[in-house]
N, C-alpha and C positions, 0 to 999 in steps of 0.2 A: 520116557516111555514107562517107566518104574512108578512114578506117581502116577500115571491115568491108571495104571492095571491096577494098581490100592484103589483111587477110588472110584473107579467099576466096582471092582471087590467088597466097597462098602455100602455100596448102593446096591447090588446084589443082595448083602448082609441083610443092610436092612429093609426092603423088600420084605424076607424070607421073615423076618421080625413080624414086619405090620400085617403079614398074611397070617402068620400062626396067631396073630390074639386074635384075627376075626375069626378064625375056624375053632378058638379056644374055647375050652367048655366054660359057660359064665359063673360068675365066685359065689360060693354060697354067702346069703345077704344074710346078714350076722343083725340080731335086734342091738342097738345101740342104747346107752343111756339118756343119750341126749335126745333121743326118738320119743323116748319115753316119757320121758321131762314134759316133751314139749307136747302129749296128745295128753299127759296128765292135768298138765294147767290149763288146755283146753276145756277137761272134759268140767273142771273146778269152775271154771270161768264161766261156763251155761249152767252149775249148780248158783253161782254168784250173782247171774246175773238175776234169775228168778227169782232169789232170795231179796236183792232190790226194789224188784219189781212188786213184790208181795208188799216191800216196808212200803212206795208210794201209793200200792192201793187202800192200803191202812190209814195212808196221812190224808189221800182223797176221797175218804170214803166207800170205797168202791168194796161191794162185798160184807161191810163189816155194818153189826146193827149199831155197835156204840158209835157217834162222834167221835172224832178227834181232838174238838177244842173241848170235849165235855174230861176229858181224861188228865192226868195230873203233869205236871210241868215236865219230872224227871222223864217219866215214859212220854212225852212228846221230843224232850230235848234225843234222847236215846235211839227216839223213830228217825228222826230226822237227819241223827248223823248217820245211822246203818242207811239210809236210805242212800244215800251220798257215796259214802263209802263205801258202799261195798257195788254200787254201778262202776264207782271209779276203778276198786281193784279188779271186778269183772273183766274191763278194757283192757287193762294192764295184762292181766292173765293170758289172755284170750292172743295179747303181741309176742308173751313170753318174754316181755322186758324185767330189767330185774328189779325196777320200783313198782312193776305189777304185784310181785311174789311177797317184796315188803309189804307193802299197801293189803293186800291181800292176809297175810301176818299180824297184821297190826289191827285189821276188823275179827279175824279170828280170838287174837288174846281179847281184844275191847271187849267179842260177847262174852267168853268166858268169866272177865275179871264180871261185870255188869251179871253174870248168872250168877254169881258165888255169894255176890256181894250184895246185890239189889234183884234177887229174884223175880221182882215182881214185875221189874220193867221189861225183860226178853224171857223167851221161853228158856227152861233148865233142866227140860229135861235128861236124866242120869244116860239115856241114847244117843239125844243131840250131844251131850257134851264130850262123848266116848265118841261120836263120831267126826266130829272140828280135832278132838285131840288125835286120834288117825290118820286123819288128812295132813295135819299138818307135821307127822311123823315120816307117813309117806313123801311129802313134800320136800323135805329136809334130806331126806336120805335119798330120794332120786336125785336132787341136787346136789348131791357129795358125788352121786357115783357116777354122772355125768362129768362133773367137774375132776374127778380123777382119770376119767377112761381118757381125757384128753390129753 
């Protein structure tokens, strides 16, 4: 008789539980790092991908008065892999996987090393490049503080 009255009692209890969090005032939704992260590399991924999409209208003509095969080898070899590259870190971005944010990384430094070094082949300007190096400060330190909040 001892045991049924406990667990009436606790089925009583909890009852009284599952009713107070429905009538519970709802949690204040706190912004997250990993929230941030992940609408960050979003928002990189539709700058990424355009930026593709520009190197293959450049490679097809499309928009531009110069030819492509009229242009010199470096800036074709250059067109060709930004064009690649940086569709493919778009994708990546866009899943939030983490060979997206490499890949994404690694077209970032290419144009930088390629502005410094061979201006002539990608654009250098002293904005573009204060703004890749932004991004990709931004990038790094949303990824720290995601990866701690965890």
């Amino acid at each position: 008789m001892i045991g049924l009255s406990r667990s009436r009692h606790s089925l009583e209890l909890a009852a009284l539980q599952d009713d107070d969090q429905l009538h519970a005032e709802p949690e204040e939704r706190v912004l997250r790092w990993n929230m941030i992260l992940v609408w960050f590399m979003r928002a990189v991924s539709v700058m990424w991908l355009v930026k593709g999409l520009l190197a293959w209208a450049l490679i097809l003509g499309i928009g531009y008065e110069t030819a492509f095969e009229g242009r010199s080898t470096g800036f074709q070899a250059a067109m060709i892999y930004f064009a690649v590259m940086d569709l493919v870190a778009a994708v990546g971005l866009w899943l939030t996987t983490t060979w997206g944010g490499v890949l994404w990384m690694l077209a970032v430094m290419s144009h930088l090393i390629l502005a410094v070094f061979f201006p002539r082949f990608v654009s250098n300007g002293a904005l573009l490049i204060a703004f890749f190096i932004l991004l990709m400060m931004a990038y790094l330190t949303a990824s720290w503080l995601a990866a701690i909040e965890e």
